[in-house]
DSSP file (Angstrom, degrees, kcal/mol; ACC not computed):
  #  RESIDUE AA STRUCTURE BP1 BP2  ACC     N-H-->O    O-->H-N    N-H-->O    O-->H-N    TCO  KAPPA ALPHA  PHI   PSI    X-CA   Y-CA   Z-CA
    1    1 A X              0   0    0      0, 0.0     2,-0.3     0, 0.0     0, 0.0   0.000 360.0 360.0 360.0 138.2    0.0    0.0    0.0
    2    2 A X        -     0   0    0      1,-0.1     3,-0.1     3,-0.0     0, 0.0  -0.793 360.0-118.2-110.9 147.7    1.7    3.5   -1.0
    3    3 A X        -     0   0    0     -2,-0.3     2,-0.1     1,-0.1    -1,-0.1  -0.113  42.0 -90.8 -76.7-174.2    1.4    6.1    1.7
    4    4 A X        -     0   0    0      1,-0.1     2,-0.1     3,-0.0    -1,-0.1  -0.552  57.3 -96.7 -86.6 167.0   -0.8    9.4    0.4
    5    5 A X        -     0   0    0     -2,-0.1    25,-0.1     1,-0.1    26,-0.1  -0.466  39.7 -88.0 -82.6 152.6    1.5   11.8   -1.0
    6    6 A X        -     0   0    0     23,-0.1    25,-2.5     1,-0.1     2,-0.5  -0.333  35.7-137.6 -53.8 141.0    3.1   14.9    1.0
    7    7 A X  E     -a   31   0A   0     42,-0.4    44,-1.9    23,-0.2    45,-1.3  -0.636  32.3-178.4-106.9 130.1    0.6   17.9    0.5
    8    8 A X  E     -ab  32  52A   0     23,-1.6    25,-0.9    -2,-0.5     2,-0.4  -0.945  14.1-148.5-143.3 139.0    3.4   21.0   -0.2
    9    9 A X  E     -ab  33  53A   0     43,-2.4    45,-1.6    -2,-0.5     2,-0.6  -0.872   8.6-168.7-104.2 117.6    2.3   24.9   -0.8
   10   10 A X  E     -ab  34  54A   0     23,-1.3    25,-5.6    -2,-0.4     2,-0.6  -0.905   6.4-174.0-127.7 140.1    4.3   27.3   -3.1
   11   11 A X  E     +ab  35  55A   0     43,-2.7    45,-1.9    -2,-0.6     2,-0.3  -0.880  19.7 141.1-149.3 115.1    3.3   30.9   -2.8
   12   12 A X        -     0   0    0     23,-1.3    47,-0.1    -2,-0.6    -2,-0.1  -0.984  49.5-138.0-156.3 128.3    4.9   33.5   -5.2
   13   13 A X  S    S+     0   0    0     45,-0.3     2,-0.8    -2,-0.3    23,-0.1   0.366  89.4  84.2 -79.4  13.3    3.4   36.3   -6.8
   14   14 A X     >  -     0   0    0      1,-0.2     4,-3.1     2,-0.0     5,-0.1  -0.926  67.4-159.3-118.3 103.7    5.4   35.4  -10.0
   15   15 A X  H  > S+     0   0    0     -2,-0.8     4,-2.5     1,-0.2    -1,-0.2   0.975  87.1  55.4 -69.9 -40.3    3.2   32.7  -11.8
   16   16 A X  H  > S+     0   0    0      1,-0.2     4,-1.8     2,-0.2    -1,-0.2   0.828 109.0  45.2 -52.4 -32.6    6.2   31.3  -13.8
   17   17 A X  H  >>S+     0   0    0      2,-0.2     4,-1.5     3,-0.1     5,-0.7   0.934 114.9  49.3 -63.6 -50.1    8.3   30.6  -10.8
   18   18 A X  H  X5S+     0   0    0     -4,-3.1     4,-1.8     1,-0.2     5,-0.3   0.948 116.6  47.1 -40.5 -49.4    4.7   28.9   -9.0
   19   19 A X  H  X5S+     0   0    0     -4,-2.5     4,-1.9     1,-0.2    -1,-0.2   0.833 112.1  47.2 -74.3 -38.0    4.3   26.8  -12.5
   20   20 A X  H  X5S+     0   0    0     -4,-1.8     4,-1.6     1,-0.2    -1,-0.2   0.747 117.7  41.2 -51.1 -41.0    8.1   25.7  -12.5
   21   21 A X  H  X5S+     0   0    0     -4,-1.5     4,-1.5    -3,-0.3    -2,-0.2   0.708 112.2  52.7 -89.5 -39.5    8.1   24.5   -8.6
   22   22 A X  H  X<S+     0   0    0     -4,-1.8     4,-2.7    -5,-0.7     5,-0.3   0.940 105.6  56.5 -85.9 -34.2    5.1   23.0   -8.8
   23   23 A X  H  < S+     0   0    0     -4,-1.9     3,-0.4    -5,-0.3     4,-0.3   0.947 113.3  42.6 -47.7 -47.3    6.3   20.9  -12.0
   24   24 A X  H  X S+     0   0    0     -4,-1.6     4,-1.1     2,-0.2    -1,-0.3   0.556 106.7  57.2 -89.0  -8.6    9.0   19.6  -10.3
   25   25 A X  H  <>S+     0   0    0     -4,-1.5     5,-1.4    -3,-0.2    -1,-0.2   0.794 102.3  55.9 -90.0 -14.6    7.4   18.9   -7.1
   26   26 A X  T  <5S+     0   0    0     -4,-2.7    -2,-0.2    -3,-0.4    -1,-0.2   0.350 105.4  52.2 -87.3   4.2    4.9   16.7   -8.6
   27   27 A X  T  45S+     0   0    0     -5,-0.3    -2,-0.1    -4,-0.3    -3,-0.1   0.765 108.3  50.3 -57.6 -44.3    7.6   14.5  -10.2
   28   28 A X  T  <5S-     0   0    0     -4,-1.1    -2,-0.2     1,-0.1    -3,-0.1   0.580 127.3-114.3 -79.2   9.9    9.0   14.3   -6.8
   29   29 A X  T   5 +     0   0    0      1,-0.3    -3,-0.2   -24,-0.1     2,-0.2   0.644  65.0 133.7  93.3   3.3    5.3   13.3   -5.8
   30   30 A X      < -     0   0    0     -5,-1.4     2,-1.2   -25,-0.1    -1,-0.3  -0.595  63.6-113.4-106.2 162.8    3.7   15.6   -3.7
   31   31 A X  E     -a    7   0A   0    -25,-2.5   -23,-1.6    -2,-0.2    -5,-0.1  -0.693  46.5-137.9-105.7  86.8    0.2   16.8   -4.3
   32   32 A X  E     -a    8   0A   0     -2,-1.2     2,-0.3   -25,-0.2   -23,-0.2   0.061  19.3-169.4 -10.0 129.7    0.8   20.9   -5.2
   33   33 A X  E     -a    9   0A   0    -25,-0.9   -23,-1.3   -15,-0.1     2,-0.3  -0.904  12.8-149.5-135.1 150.7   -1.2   24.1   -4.2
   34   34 A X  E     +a   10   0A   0     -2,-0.3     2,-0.4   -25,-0.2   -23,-0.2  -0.969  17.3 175.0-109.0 108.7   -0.6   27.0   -5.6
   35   35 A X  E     -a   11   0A   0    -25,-5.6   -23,-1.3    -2,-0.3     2,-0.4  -0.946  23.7-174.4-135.9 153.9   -0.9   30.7   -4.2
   36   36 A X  S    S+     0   0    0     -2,-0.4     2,-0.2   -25,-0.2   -23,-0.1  -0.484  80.9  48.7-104.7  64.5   -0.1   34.5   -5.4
   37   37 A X  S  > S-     0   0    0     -2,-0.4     4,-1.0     1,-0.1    24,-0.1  -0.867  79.2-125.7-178.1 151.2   -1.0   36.1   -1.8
   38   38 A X  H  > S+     0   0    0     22,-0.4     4,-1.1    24,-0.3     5,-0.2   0.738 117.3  48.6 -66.0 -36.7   -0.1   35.5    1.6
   39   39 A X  H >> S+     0   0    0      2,-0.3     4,-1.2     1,-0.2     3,-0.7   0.895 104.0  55.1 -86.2 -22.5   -3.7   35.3    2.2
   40   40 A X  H 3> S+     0   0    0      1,-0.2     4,-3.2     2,-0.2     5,-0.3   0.890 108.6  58.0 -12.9 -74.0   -4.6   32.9   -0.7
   41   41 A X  H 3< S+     0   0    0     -4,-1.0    -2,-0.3     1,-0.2    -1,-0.2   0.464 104.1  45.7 -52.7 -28.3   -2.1   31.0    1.0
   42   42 A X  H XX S+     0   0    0     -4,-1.1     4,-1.9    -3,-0.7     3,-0.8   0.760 108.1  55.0 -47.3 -62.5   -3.8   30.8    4.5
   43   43 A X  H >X S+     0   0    0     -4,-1.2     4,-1.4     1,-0.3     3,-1.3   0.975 109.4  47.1 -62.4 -53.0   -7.0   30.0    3.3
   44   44 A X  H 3< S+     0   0    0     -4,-3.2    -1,-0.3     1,-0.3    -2,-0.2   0.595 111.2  51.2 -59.9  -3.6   -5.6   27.0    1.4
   45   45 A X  H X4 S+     0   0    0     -3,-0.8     3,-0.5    -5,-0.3    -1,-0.3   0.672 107.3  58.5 -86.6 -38.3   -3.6   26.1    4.7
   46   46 A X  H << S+     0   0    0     -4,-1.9    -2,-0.2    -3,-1.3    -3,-0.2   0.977 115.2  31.1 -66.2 -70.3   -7.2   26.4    6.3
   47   47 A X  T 3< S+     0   0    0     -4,-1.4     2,-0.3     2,-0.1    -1,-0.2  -0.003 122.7  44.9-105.7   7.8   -8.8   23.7    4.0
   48   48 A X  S <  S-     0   0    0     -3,-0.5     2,-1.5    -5,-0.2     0, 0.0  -0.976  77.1-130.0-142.8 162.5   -5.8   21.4    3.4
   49   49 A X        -     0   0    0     -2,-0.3   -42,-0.4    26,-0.0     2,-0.1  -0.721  41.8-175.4-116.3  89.6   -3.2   20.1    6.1
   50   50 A X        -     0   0    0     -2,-1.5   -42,-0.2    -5,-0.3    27,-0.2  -0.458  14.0-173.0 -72.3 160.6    0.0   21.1    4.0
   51   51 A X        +     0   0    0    -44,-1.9    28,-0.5     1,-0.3     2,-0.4   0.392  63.0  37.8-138.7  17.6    3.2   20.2    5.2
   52   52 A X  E     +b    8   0A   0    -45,-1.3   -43,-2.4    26,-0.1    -1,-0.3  -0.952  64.7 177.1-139.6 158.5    6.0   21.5    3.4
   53   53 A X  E     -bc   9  80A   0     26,-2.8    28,-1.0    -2,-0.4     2,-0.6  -0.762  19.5-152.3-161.7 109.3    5.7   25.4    1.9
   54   54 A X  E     -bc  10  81A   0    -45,-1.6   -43,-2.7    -2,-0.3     2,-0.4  -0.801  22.6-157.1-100.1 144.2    8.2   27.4    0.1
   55   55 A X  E     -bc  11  82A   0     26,-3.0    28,-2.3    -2,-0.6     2,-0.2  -0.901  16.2-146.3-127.4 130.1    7.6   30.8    0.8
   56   56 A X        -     0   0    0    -45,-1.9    28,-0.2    -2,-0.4     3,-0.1  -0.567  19.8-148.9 -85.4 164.2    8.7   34.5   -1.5
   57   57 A X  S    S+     0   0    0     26,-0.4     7,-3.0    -2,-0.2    -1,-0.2   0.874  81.7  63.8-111.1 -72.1    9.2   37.2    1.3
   58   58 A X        +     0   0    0      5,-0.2   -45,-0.3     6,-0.1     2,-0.3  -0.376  66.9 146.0 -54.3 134.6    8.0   40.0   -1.0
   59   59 A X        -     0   0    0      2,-0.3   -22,-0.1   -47,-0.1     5,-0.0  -0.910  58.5 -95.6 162.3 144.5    4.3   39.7   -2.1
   60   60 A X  S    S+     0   0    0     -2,-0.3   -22,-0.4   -24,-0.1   -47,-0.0  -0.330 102.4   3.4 -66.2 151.9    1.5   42.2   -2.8
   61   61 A X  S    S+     0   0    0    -24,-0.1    -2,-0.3   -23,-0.1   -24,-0.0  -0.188 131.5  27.1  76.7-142.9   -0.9   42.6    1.0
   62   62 A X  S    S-     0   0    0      1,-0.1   -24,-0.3    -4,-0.1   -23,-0.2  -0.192  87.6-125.8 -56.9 144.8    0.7   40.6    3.6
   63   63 A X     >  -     0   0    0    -25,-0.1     4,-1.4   -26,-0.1    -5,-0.2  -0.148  28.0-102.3-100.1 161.8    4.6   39.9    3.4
   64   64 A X  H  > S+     0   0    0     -7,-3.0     4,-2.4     2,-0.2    -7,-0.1   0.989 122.5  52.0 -38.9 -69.1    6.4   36.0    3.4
   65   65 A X  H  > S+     0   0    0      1,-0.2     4,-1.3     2,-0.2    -1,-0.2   0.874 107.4  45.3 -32.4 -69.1    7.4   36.6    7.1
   66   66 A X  H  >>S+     0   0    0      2,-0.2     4,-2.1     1,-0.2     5,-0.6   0.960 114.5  53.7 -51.9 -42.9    3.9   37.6    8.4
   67   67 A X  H >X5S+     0   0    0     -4,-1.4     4,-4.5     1,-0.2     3,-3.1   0.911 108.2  48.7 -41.9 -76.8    2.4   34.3    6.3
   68   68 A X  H 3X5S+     0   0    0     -4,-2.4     4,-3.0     1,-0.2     5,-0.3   0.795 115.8  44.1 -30.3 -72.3    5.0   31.9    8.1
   69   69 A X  H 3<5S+     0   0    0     -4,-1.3    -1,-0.2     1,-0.2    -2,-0.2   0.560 121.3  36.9 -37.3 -32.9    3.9   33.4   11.6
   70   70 A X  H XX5S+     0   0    0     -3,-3.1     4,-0.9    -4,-2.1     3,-0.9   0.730 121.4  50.7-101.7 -37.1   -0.2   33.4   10.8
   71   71 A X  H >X<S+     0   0    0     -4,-4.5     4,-2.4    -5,-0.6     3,-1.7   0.991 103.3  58.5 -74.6 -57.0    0.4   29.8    8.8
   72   72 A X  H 3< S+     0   0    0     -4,-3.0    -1,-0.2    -5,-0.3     4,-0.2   0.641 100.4  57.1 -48.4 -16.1    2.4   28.2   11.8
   73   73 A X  H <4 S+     0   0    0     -3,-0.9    -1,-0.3    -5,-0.3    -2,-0.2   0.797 114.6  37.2 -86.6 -30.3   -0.7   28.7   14.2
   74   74 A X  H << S+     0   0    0     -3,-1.7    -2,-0.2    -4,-0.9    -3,-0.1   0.723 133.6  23.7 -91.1 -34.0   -3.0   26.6   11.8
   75   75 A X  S >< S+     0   0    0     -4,-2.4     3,-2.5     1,-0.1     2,-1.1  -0.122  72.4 178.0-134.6  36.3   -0.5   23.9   10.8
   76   76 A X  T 3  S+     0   0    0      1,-0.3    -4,-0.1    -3,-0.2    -1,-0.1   0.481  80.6  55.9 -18.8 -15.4    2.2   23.9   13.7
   77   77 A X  T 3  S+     0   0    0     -2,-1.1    -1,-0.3   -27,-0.2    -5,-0.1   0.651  80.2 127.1-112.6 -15.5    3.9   21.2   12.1
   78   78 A X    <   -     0   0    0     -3,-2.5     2,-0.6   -28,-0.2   -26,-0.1   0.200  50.3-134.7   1.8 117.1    4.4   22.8    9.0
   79   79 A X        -     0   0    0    -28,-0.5   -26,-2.8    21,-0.0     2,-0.1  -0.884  18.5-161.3-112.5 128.6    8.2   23.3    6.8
   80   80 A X  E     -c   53   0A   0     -2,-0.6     2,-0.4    18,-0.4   -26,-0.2  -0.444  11.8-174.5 -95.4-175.2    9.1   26.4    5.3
   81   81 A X  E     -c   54   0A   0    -28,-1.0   -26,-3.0    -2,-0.1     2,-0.4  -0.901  23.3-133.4-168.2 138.8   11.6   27.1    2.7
   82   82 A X  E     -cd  55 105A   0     22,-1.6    24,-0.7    -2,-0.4     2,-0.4  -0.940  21.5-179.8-105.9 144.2   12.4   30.6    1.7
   83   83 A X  E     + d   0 106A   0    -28,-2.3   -26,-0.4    -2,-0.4     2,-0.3  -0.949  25.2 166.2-154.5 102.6   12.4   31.2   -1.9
   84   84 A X        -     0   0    0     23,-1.0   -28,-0.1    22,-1.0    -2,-0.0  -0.839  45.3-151.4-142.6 164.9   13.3   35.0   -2.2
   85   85 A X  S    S+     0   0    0     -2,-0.3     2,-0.6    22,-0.2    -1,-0.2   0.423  75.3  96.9-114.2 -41.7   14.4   37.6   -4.6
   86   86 A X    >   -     0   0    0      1,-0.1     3,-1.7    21,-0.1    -2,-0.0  -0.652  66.1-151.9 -95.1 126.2   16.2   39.7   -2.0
   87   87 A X  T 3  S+     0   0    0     -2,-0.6    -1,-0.1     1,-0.2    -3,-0.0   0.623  87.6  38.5 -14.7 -67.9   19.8   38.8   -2.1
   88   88 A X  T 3  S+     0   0    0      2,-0.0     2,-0.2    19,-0.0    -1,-0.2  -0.046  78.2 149.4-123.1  40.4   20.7   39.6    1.6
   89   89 A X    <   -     0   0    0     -3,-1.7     2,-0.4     1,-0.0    -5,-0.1  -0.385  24.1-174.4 -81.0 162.1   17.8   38.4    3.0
   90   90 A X        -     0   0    0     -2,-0.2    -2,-0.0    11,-0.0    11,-0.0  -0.904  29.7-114.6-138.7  94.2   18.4   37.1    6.3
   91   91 A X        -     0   0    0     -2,-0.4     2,-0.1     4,-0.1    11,-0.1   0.081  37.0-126.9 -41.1 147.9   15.1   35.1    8.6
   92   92 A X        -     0   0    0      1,-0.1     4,-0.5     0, 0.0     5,-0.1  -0.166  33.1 -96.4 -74.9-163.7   14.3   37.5   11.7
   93   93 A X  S  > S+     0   0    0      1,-0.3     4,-3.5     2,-0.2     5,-0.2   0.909 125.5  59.1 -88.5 -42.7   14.5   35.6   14.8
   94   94 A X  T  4 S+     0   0    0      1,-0.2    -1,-0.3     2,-0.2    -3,-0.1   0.896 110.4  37.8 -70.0 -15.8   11.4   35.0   15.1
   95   95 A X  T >4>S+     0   0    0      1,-0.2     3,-3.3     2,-0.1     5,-1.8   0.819 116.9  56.6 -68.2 -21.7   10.9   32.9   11.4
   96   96 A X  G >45S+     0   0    0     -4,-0.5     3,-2.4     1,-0.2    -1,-0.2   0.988  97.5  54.5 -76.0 -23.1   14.3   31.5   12.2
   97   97 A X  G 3<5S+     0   0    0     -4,-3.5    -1,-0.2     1,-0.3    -2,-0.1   0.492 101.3  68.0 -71.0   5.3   12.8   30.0   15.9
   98   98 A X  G < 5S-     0   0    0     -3,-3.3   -18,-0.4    -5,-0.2    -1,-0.3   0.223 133.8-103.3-110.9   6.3   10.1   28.3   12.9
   99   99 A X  T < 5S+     0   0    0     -3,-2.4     2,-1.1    -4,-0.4    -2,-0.2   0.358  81.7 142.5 104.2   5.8   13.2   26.5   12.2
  100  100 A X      < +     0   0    0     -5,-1.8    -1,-0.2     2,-0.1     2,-0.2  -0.730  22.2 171.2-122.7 103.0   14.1   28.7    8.9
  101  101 A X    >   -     0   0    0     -2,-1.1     3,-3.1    -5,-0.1     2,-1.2  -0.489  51.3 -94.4 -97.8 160.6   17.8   29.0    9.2
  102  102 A X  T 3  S+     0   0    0      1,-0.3    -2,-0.1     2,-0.2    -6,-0.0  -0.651 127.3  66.2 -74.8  85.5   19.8   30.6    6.0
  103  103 A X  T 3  S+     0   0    0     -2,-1.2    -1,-0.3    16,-0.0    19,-0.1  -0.271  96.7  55.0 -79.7   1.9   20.4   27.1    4.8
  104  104 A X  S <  S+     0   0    0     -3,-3.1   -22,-1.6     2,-0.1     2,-0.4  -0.084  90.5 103.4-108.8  17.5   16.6   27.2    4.4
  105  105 A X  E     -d   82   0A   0    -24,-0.2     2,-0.3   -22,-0.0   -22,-0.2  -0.991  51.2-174.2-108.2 113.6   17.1   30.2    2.4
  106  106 A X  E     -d   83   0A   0    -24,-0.7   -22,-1.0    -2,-0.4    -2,-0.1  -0.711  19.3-142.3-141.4 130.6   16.9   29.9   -1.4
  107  107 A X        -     0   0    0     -2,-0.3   -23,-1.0   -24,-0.2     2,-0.4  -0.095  46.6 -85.5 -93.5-138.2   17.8   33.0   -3.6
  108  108 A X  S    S+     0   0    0      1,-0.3   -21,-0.1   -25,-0.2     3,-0.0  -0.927 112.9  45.0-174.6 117.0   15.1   33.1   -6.8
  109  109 A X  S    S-     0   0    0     -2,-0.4    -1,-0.3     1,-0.0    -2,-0.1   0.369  85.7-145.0 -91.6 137.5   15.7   31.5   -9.1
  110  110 A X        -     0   0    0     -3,-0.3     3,-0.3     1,-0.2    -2,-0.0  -0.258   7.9-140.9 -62.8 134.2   16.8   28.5   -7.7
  111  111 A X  S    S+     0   0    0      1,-0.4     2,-0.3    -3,-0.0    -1,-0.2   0.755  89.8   0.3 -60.6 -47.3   19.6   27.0   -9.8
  112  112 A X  S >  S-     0   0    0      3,-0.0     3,-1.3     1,-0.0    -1,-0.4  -0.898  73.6-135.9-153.8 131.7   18.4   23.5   -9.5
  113  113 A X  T 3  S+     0   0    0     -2,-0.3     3,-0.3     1,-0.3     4,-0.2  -0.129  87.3  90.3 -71.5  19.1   15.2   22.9   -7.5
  114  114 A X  T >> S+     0   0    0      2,-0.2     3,-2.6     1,-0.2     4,-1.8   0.774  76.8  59.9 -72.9 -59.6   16.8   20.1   -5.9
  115  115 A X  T <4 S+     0   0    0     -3,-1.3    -1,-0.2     1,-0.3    -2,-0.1   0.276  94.2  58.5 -84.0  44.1   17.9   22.0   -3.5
  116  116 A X  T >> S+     0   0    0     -2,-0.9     4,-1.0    -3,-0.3     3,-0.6   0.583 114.5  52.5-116.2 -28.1   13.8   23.3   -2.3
  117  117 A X  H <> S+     0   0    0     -3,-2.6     4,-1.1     1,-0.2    -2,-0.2   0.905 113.2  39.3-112.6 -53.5   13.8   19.1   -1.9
  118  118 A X  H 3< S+     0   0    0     -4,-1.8    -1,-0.2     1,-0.2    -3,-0.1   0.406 107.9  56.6-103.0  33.2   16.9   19.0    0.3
  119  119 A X  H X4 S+     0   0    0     -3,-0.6     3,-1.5    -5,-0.2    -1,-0.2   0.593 105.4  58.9 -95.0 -29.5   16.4   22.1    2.6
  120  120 A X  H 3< S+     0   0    0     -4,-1.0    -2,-0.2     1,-0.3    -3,-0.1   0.876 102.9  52.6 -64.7 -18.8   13.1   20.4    3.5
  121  121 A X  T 3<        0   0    0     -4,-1.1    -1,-0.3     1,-0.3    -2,-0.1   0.564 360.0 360.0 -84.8 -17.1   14.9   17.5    4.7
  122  122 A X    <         0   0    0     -3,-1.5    -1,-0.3   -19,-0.1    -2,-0.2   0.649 360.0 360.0-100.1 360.0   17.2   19.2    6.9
């Protein structure tokens, strides 16, 4: 019997980066959600039990950071991944105390998307 697959969230306001990540994360088997909003991103955290989420920090309305912070109260067991545009971004304390140390830090666009598959692992 094969177990159900991991349910994993990618939320970017850049639809070609969403459509790229999500292609390759349903090769690697996980059942893909897609959101361009932090708040998008909530609701579907509300109505699904995700567990893995790579998250852009910059985003129209609510920012990456605040998401991670409001998303961790609904899904406490939740993994982030950062997936970011800004260069010398750096988690505050509190995302990094959600476990998202800069090796969980991605800069955009990821070189090989391998490595959104082995930050979750660490």
């Amino acid at each position: 019997m094969s177990q159900a697959p991991r349910l994993f969230l990618i939320l970017d306001d850049e639809e070609s980066i969403r459509q790229s990540i999500a292609a390759f994360m349903e090769d690697e088997g996980y059942r893909v959600f897609q959101a361009e909003s932090s708040e998008e991103a909530l609701e579907i955290i509300r109505r699904h039990p995700i567990d893995d989420a790579v998250v852009d920090i910059r985003l129209p309305g609510q920012d990456g950071n605040s998401f991670m912070l409001e998303a961790i109260k609904i899904r406490p067991k939740i993994k982030f991944v950062v997936h970011t545009g800004s260069a010398d971004y750096i988690p505050p304390k509190a995302i990094q105390a959600l476990g998202v140390t800069l090796d969980k830090v991605l800069i955009k666009p990821a070189s090989d998307l391998n490595l959104i598959c082995n930050a979750l692992k660490r």
